[in-house]
C-alpha positions as CSV (number, residue, x, y, z in Angstrom):
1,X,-58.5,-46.2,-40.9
2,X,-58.5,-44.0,-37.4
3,X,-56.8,-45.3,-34.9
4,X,-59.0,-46.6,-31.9
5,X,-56.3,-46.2,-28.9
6,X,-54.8,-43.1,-27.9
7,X,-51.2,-41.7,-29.1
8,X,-48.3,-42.0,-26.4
9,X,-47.4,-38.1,-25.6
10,X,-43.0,-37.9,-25.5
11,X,-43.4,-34.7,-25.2
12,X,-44.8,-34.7,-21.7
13,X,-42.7,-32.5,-19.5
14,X,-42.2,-34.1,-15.9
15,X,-42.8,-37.5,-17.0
16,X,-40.9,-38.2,-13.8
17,X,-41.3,-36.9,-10.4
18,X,-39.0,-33.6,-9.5
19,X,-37.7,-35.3,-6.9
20,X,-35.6,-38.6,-6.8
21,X,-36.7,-39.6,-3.5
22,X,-40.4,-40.3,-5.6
23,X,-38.3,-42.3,-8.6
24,X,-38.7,-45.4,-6.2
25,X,-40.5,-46.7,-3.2
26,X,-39.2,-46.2,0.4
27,X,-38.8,-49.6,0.7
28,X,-36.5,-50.1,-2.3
29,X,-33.3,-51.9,-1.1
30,X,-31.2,-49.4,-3.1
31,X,-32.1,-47.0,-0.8
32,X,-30.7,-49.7,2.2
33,X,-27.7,-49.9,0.0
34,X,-27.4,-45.9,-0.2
35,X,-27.8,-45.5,3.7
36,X,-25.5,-48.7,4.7
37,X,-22.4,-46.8,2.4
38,X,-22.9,-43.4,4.2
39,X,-22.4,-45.0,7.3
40,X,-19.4,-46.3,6.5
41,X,-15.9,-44.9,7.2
42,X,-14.3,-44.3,3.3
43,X,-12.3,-41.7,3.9
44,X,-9.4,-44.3,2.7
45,X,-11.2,-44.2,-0.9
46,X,-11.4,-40.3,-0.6
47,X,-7.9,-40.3,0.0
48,X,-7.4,-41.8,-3.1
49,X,-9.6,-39.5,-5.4
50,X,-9.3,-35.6,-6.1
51,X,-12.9,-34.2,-5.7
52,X,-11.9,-30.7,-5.7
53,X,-9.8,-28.0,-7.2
54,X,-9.0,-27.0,-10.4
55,X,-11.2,-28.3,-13.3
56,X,-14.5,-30.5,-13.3
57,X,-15.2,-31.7,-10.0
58,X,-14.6,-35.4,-9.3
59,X,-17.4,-37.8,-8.9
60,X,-18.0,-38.9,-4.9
61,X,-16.2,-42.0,-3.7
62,X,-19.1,-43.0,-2.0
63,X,-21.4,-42.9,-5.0
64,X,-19.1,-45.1,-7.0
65,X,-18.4,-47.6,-4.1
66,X,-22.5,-47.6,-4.3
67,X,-22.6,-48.0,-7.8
68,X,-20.1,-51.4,-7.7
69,X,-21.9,-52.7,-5.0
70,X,-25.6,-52.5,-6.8
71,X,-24.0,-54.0,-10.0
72,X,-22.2,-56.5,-7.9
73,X,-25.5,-57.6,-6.5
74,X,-27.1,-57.6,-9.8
75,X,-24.8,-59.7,-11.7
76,X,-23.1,-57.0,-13.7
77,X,-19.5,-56.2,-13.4
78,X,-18.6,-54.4,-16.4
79,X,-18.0,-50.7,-16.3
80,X,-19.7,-50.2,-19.6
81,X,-22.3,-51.8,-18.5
82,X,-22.7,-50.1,-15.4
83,X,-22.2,-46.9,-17.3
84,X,-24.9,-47.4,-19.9
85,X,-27.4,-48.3,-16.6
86,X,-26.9,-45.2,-15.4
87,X,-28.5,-44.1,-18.2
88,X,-31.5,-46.4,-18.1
89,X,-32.5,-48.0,-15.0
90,X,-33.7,-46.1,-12.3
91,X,-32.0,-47.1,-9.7
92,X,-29.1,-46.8,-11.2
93,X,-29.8,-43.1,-12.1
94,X,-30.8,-42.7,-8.4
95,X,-27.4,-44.0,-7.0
96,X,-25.9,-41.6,-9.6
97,X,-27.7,-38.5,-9.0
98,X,-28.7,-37.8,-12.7
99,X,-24.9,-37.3,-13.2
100,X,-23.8,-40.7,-14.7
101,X,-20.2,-41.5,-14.9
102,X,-18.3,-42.8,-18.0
103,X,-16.8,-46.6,-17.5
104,X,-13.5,-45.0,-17.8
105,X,-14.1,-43.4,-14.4
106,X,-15.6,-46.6,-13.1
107,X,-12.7,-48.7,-13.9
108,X,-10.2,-46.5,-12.4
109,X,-12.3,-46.1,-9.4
110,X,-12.0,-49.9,-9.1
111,X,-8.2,-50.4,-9.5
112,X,-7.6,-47.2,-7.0
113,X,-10.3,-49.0,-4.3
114,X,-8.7,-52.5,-4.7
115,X,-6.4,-51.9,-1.7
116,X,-9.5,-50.5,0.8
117,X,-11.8,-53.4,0.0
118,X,-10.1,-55.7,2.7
119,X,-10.7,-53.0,5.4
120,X,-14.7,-52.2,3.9
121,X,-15.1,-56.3,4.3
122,X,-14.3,-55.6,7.7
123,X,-16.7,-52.8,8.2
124,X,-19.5,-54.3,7.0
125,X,-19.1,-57.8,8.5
126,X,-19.3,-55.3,12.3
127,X,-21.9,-53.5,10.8
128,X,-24.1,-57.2,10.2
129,X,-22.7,-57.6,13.5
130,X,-24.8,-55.2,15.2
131,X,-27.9,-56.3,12.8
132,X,-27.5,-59.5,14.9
133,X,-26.1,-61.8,12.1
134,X,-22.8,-64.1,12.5
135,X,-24.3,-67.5,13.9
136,X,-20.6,-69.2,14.5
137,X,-22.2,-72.1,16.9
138,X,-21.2,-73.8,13.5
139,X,-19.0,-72.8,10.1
140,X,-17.8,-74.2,7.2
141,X,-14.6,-73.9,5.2
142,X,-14.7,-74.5,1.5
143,X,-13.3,-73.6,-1.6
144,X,-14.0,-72.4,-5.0
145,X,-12.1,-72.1,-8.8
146,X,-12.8,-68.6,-9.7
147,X,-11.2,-68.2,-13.6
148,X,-8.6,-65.5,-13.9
149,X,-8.8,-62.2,-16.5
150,X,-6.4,-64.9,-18.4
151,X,-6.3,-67.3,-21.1
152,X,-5.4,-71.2,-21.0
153,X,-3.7,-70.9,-24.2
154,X,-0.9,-68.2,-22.8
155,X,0.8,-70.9,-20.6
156,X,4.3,-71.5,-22.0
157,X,6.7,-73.7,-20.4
158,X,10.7,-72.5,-18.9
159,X,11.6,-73.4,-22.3
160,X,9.4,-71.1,-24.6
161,X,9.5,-68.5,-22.2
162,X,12.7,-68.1,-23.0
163,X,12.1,-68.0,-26.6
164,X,9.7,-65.1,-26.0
165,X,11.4,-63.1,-23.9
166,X,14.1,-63.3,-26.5
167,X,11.7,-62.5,-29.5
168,X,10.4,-59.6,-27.0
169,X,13.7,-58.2,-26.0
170,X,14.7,-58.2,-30.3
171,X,11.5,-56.7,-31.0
172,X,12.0,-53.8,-28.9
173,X,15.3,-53.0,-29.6
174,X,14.9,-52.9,-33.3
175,X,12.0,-51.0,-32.6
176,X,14.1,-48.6,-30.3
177,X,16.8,-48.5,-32.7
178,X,14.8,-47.6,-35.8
179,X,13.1,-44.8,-33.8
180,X,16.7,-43.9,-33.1
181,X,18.1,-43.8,-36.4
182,X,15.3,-41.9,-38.0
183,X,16.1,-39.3,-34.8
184,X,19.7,-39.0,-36.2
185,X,18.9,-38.8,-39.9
186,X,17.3,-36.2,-39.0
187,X,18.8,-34.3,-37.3
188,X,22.6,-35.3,-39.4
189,X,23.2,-31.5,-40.9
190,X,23.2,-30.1,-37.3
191,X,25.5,-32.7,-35.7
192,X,28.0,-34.7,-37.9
193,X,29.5,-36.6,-35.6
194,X,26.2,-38.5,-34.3
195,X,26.4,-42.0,-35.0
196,X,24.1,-43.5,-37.0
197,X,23.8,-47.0,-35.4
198,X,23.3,-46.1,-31.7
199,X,22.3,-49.3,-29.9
200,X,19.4,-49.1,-27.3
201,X,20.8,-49.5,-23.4
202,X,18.9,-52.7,-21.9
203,X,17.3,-49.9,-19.4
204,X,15.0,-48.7,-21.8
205,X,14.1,-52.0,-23.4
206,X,10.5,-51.3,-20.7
207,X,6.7,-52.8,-21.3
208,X,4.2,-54.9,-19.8
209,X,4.3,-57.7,-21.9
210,X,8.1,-58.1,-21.0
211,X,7.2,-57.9,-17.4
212,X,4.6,-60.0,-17.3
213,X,6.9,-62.6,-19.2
214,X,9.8,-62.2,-16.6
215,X,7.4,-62.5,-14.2
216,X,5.8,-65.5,-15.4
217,X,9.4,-67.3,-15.8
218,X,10.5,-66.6,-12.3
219,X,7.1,-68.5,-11.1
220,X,7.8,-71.1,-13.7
221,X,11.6,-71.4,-12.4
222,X,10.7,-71.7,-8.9
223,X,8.1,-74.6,-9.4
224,X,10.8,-76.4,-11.0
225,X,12.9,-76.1,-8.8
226,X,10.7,-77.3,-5.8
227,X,9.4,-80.1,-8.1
228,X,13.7,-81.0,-8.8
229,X,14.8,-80.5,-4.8
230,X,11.6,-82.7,-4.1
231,X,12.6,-85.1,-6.0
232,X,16.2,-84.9,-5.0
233,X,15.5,-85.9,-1.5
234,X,15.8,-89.3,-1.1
235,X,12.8,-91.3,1.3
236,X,13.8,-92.4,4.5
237,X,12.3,-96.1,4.8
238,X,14.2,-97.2,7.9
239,X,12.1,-93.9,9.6
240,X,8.9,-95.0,8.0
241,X,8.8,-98.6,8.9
242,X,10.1,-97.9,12.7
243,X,6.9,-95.3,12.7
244,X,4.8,-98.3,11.0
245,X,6.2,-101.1,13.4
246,X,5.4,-98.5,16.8
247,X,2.0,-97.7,15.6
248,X,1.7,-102.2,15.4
249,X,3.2,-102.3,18.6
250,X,0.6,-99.7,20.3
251,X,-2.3,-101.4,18.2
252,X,-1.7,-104.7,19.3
253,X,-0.9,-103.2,23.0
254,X,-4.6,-101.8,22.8
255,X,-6.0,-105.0,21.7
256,X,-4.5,-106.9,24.5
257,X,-6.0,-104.5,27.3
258,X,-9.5,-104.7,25.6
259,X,-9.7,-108.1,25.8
260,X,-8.4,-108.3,28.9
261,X,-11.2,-105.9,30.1
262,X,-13.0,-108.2,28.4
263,X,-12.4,-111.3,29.6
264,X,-12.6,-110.0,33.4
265,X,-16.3,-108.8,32.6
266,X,-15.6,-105.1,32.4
267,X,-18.2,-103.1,30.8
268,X,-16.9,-101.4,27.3
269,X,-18.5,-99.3,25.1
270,X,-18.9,-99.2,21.1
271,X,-17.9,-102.2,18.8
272,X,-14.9,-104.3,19.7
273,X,-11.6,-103.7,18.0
274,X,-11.3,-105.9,14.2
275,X,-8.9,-107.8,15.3
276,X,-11.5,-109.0,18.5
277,X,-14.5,-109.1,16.4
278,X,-14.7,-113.3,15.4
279,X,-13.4,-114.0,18.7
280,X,-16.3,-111.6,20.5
281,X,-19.1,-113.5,17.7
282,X,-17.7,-117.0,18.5
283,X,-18.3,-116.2,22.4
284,X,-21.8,-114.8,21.8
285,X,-23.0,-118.1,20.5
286,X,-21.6,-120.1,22.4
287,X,-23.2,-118.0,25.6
288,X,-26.4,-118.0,23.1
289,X,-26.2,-122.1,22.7
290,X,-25.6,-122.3,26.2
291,X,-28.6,-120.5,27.4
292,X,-31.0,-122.2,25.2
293,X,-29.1,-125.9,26.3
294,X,-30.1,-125.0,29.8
295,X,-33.2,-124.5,29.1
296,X,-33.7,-127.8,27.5
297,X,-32.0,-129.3,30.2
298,X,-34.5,-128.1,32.7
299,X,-37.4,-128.8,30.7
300,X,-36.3,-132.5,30.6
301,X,-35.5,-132.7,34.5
302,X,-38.9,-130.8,35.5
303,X,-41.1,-132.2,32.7
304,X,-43.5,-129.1,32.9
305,X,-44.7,-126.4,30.7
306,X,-44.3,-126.6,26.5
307,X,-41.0,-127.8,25.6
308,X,-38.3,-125.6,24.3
309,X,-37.1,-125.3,20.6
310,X,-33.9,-127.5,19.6
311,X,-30.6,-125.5,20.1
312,X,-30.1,-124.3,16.7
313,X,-33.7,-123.2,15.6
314,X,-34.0,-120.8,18.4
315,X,-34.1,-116.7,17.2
316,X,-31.0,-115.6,19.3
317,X,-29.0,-118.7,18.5
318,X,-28.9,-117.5,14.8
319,X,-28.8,-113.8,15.3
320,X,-25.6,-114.9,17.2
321,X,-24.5,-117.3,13.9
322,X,-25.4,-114.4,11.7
323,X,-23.2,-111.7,14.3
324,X,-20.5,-113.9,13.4
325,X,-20.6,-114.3,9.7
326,X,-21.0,-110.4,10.0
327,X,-17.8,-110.4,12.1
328,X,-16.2,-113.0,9.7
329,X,-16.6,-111.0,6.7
330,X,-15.7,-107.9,8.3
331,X,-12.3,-109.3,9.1
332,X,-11.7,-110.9,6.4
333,X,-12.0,-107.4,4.0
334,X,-9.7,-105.6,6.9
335,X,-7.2,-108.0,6.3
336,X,-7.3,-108.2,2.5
337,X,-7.3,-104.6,2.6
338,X,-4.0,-104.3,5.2
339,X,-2.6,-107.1,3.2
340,X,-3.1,-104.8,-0.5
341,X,-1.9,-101.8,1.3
342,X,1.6,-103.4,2.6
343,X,2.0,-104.9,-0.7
344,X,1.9,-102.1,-2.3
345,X,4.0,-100.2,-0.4
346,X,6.8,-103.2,-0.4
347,X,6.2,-102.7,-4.4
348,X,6.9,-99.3,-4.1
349,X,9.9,-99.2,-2.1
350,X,11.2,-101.9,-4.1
351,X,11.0,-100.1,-7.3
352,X,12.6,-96.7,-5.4
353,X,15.4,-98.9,-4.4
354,X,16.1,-100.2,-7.9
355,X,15.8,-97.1,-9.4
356,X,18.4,-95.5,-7.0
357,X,20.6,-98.8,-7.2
358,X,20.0,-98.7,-11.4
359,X,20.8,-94.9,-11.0
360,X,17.5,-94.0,-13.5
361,X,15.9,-91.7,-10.8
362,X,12.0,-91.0,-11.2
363,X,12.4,-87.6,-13.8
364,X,10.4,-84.7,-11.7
365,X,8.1,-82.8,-12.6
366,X,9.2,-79.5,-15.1
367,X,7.0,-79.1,-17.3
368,X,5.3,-76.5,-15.1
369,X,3.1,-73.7,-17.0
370,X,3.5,-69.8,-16.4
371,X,0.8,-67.4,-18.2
372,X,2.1,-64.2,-20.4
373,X,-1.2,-62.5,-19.4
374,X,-1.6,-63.2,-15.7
375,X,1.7,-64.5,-14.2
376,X,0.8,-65.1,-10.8
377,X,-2.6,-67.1,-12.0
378,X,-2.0,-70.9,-12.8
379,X,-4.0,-73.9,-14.0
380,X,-6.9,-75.7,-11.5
381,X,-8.1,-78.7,-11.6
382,X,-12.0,-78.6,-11.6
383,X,-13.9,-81.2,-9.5
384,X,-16.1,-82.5,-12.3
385,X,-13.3,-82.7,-14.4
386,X,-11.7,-80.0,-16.9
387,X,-9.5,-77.6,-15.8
388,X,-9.1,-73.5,-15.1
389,X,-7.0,-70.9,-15.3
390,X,-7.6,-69.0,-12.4
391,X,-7.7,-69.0,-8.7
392,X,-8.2,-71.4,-5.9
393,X,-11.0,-69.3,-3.9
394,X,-11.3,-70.0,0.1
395,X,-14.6,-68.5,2.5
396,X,-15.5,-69.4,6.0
397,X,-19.2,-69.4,6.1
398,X,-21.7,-69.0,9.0
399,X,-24.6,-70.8,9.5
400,X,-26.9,-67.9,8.1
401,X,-24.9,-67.9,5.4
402,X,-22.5,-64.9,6.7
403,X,-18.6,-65.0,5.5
404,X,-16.7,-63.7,7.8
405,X,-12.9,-64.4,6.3
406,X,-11.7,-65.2,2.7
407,X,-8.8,-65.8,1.1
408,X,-7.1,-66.2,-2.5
409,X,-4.3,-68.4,-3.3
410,X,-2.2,-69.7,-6.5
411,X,-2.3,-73.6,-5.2
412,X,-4.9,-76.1,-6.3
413,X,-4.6,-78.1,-3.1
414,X,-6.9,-77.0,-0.4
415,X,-5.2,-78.5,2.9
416,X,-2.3,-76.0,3.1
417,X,-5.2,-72.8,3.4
418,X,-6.9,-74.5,6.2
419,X,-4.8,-73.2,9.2
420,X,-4.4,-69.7,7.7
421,X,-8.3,-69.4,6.9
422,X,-9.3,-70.9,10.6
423,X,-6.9,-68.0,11.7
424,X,-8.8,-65.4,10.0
425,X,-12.0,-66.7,11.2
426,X,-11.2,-66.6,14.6
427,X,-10.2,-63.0,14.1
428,X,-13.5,-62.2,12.5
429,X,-15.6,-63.9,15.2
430,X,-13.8,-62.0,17.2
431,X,-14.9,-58.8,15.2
432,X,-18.3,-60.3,15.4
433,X,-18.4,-60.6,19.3
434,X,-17.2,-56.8,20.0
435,X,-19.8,-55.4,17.3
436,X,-22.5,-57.2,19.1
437,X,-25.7,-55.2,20.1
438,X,-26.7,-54.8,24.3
439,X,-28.2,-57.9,25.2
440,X,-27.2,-59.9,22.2
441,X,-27.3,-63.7,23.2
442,X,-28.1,-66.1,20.3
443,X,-25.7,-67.6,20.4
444,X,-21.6,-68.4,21.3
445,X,-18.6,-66.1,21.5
446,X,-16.3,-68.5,19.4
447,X,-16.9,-70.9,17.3
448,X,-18.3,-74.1,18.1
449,X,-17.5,-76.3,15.0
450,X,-15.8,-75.8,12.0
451,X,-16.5,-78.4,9.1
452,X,-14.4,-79.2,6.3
453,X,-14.5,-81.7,3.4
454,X,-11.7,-84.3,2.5
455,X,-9.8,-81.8,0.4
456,X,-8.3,-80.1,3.7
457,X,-7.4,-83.8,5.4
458,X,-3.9,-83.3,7.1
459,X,-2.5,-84.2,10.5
460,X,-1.5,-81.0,11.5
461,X,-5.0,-79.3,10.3
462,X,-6.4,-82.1,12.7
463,X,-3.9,-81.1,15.5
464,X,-3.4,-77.5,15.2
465,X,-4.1,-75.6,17.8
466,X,-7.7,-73.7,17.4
467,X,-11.5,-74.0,17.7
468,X,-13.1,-77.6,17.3
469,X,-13.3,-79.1,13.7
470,X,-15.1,-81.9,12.1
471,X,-12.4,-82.8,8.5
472,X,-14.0,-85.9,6.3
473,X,-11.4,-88.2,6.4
474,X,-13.2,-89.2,2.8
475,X,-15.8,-88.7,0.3
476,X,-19.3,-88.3,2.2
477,X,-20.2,-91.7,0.7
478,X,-17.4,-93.8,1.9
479,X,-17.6,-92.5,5.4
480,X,-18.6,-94.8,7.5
481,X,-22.4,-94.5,9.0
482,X,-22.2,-95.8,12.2
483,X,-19.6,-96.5,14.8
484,X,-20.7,-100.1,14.4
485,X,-18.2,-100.4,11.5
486,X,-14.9,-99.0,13.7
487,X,-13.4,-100.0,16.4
488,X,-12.7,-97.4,18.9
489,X,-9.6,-95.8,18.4
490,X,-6.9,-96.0,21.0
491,X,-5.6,-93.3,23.3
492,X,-2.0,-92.9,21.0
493,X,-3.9,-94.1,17.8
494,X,-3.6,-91.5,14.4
495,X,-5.6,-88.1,14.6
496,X,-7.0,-89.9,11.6
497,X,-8.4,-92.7,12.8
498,X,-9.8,-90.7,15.6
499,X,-11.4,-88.3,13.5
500,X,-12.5,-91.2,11.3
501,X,-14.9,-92.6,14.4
502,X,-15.5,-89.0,15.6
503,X,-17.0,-88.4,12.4
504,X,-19.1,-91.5,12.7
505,X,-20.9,-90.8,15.9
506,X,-24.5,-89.6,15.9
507,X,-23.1,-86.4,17.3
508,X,-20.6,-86.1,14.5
509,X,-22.8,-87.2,11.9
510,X,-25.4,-84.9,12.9
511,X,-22.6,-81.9,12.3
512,X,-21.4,-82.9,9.2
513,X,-24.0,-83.1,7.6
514,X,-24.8,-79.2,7.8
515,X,-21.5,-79.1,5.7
516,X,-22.6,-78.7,2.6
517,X,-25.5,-76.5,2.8
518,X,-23.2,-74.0,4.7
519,X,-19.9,-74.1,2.8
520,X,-21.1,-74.5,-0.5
521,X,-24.6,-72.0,-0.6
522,X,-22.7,-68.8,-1.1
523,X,-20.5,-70.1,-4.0
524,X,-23.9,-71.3,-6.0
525,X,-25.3,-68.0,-5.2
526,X,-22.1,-66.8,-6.3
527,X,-21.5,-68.0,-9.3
528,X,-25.3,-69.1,-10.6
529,X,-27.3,-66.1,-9.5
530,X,-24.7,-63.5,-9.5
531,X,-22.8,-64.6,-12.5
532,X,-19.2,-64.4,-10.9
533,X,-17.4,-66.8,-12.9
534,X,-14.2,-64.7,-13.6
535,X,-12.2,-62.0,-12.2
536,X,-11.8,-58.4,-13.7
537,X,-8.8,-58.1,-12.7
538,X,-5.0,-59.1,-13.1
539,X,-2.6,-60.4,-10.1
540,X,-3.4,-62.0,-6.7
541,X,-3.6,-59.0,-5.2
542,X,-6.1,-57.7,-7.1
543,X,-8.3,-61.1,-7.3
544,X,-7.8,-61.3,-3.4
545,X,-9.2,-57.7,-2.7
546,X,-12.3,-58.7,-5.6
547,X,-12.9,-61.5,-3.6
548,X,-13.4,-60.1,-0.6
549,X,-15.4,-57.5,-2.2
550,X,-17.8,-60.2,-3.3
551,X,-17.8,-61.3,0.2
552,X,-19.1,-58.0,1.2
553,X,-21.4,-57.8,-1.4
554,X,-22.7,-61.4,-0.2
555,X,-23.0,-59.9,3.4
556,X,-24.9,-57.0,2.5
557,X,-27.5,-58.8,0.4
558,X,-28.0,-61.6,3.2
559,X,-29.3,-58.7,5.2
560,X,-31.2,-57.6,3.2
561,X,-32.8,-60.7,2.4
562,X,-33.1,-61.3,5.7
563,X,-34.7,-58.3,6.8
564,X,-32.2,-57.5,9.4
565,X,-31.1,-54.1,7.3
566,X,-34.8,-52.7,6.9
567,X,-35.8,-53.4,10.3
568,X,-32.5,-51.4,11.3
């Protein structure tokens, strides 16, 4: 039978336009992404590259930095990858020029640009400056487990460390020293007097799998010792209960003032302290009683008008005997709560004290893990349980979803990053507000608020010097809802407490709650939509520079999204 539909002619000459600039529309965002890189200043990646002189000529820093960016964007990291594109998608082959680079040259292009990607952050996070973008009336701070170019199962402990850098240090020497003793057999009938058993100097006993193990058991020998010298220092408890008693002494000096305010009429605002609450309730009905006896009482003298209801069926009477069961229970549950908190620390003292007395000190921590592959990476705890071995990832996020600083660090705790990161945001906004267009006035020069979550709770994060910040004092649903369940905080009272009842203001609450949608955006988009799970690279100063790549990356899409880059 014939075939009904017509044959597909391969043999077509200029099947594609002559020119690249018909391949794809002029409002392809590749080309934004072409014409955003040639505005930049790379001449630190063409310092890095040859592109001339003897031999094939080099391929174009600015064509590769192109390249990584487009892949970034599209969820594809891999230089083979990227390479085999070049061969089939159009843009790709655009970016390219029709002259596709093998993924050898692509990898090396990345490890020679990892030390200029800070500085092309920078640049671009101006350049989205003069788009208009960097709303900083509010950011966010948050972090994010990024899994290393590592294995779990090459942690080793001090102790089999050791044992493999022994094993190494054997295998290369008898390696060395068989490579040596062939070298002398062979050449025995021109030198006699070579001997045949020449041992290998430790100098050339030289890889990376011997570095990497050193390496690892420094890190693993310094956590040790912290955790030992932490351990070692003995808890002042005389220090701690004179800080406890003066904080009881200020508390109960608050507490006195209030209620004498109180008692002399003055006017105070929010809830009454806990320890004034029943007292407060008791007064309300009795003033509610009161009221409703003198109306009775003047009903019965006067004789006119319906008579009043009985003193204790009466709607305010037992809205005041309900304030006060309120009040009740409230009070009680602070006290049980003080009373659990005290007890447990007397239990804990008590059982320091016998320990020290018994001389059976609490063993510290040295089982700390150090990985053969990527020393400087360590295990992270992952929030819905499970762990990582990886990276603790930090980003300060506007609200139109701009970063504008990151950081990488080696420590699964978040509060220790938070001073250091609100530094680096300042210094960006800063950035921000000299790369503004003429005229440009939507919005603040500094930042307004930063929000954190609990993870970064700390006294001197609260009291650092530095913009405003909002800190949950706990998990969004154990914070309180209203100032109706706190008692304002005293003038001396904890930057915890305070931030606890800041937090619970309308004005507070209001703030926080733009937290999440902030801080916590970019890393879904991160790690859903872009697929960046893991890094390519080895070392914190690689992950740190691939980071803020991806931050740039991040930048460059949201104006593109936005529309801010096209209009331009």
């Amino acid at each position: 039978m014939a075939k009904d539909y017509r044959a597909v002619d391969r043999d077509q000459q200029f099947l594609l336009p002559p020119s690249m600039r018909e391949w794809l529309p002029a409002d392809d965002p590749v080309w934004l992404v072409i014409s955003l890189v040639d505005r930049l200043d790379t001449s630190g990646l063409h310092a890095l590259r040859k592109t001339g002189g003897v031999g094939r000529r080099g391929y174009d820093p600015d064509m590769l930095l192109t390249l990584l960016i487009w892949g970034w964007a599209h969820g594809e990291r891999s230089s083979r990858k990227l390479e085999r594109l070049c061969h089939r998608d159009i843009a790709f082959r655009v970016i390219c020029g029709g002259d596709p680079p093998d993924h050898a040259t692509v990898a090396r292009f990345r490890a020679q640009a990892s030390p200029v990607m800070p500085a092309l952050f920078t640049q671009v996070l101006a350049a989205c400056a003069q788009l208009g973008m960097g709303k900083v009336g509010v950011v966010a701070l948050d972090g994010v487990k990024i899994a290393s170019n590592a294995s779990m199962a090459k942690n080793r402990t001090e102790k089999s460390l050791v044992k493999a850098r022994e094993a190494e240090v054997a295998a290369l020497r008898e390696k060395l020293n068989k490579a040596a003793r062939e070298a002398d057999a062979e050449h025995a009938a021109n030198d006699a007097d070579d001997d045949d058993n020449q041992s290998v100097p430790d100098e050339l006993l030289k890889s990376d799998r011997l570095k990497r193990i050193d390496a690892a058991l420094e890190n693993v020998r310094a956590l040790n010792k912290a955790a030992e010298d932490k351990q070692s220092t003995p808890i002042d408890f005389e220090a701690l209960e004179a800080k406890r008693a003066a904080e009881d002494a200020e508390r109960a000096e608050f507490v006195t003032q209030w209620k004498q305010e109180w008692t002399n009429g003055s006017r105070r605002v929010g809830p009454p302290p806990i320890e004034m609450r029943i007292e407060v309730a008791e007064a309300g009905v009795q003033k509610a009683r009161d009221r409703q006896q003198a109306k009775i009482d003047r009903h019965a003298a006067s004789g006119l008008g319906r008579p009043p209801l009985p003193v204790e069926d009466t709607k305010k009477v037992r809205d005041a005997y309900d304030r006060l069961a309120k009040a009740c229970a409230e009070t009680h549950a602070w006290q049980t709560r003080r009373d659990a908190e005290r007890q447990k620390q007397r239990e804990y003292k008590q059982r320091i004290l016998t320990n020290r007395a018994t001389s059976r000190p609490h063993r510290a921590n040295t089982d700390n893990l150090g990985n053969i592959t990527d020393p400087q990476s360590r295990p992270m705890p992952l929030r819905g349980g499970g762990w990582v071995q990886g990276y603790n990832c930090q980003a300060v996020t506007t609200s139109d979803g701009l970063i504008i600083a990151t950081g990488v660090g080696d420590g699964p705790i978040d509060a220790p990053t938070f001073i250091p990161m609100m530094d680096k945001a300042v210094k960006a906004v800063a950035i921000l507000t000299e790369h503004r267009p003429p005229g440009y006035e939507a919005g603040p020069a500094q930042i307004g608020t930063l929000l954190a979550d609990a993870g970064y709770l700390a006294e001197d994060n609260l009291t650092a010097a530095g913009p405003k910040r909002l800190i949950a004092t706990a998990k969004s649903h154990k914070l309180p809802r209203d100032t109706s369940e706190l008692s304002p905080p005293a003038k001396n009272a904890p930057p915890i407490e305070k931030m606890t009842y800041e937090l619970a203001t309308q004005e507070g609450r209001a703030l926080y709650s733009q937290r999440s949608h902030i801080a916590e955006t970019p890393f879904g988009q991160a790690k859903h939509n872009l697929r960046f799970r893991r890094f390519t690279s080895r070392g914190i100063d690689r992950a740190a520079s691939e980071f803020a790549f991806h931050a740039l990356v991040n930048n460059i899409l949201k104006a593109i999204t936005g529309g801010h880059l096209a209009t331009a």
